[in-house]
N, C-alpha and C positions, 0 to 999 in steps of 0.2 A: 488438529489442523495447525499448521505453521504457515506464515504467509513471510515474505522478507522481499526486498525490493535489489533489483541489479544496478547499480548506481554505474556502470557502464551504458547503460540503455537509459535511465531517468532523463527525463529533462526538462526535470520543474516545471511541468504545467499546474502541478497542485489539486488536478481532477481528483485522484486519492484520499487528498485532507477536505475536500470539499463534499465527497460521497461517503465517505466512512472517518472522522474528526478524530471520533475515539479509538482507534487504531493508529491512521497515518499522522503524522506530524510533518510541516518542513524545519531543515537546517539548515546551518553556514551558509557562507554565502553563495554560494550560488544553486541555492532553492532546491536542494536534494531531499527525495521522500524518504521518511524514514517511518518502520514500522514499532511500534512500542505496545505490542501486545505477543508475547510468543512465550506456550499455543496462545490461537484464537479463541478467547470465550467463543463457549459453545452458542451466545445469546448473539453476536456479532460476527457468528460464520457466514451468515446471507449477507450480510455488509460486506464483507472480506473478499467472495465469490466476484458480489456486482464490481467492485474495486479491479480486482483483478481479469476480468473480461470488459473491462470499460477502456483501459488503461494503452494510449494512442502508440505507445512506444512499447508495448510490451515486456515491460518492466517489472513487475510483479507477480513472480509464481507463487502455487499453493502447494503444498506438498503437508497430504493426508496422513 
């Protein structure tokens, strides 16, 4: 699993780094998600999922 975020569509709400830490991170300045796991450990793919069906802007696909 690969997950990566559209920084076209982000908009810093940080739900991502809040629901899955060890995946998302933010940067720069203006609070862009960024993902730093790819692939997904396989132990962090349920995290990855809820992240990516949480996520208000729809910013973050999964591709299997």
């Amino acid at each position: 699993m690969k997950i990566s975020v559209d920084k076209e569509l982000c908009t810093g709400c940080e739900l991502c780094a809040d629901i899955c830490p060890d995946i998302f991170e933010m940067q720069g300045e203006t609070a862009e998600a960024y993902a730093n796991n790819d692939p997904v450990p396989e132990d962090m793919q349920d995290c990855a999922r809820e992240v990516s069906d949480s996520c208000p802007a729809g910013a973050i696909p999964i591709t299997e």
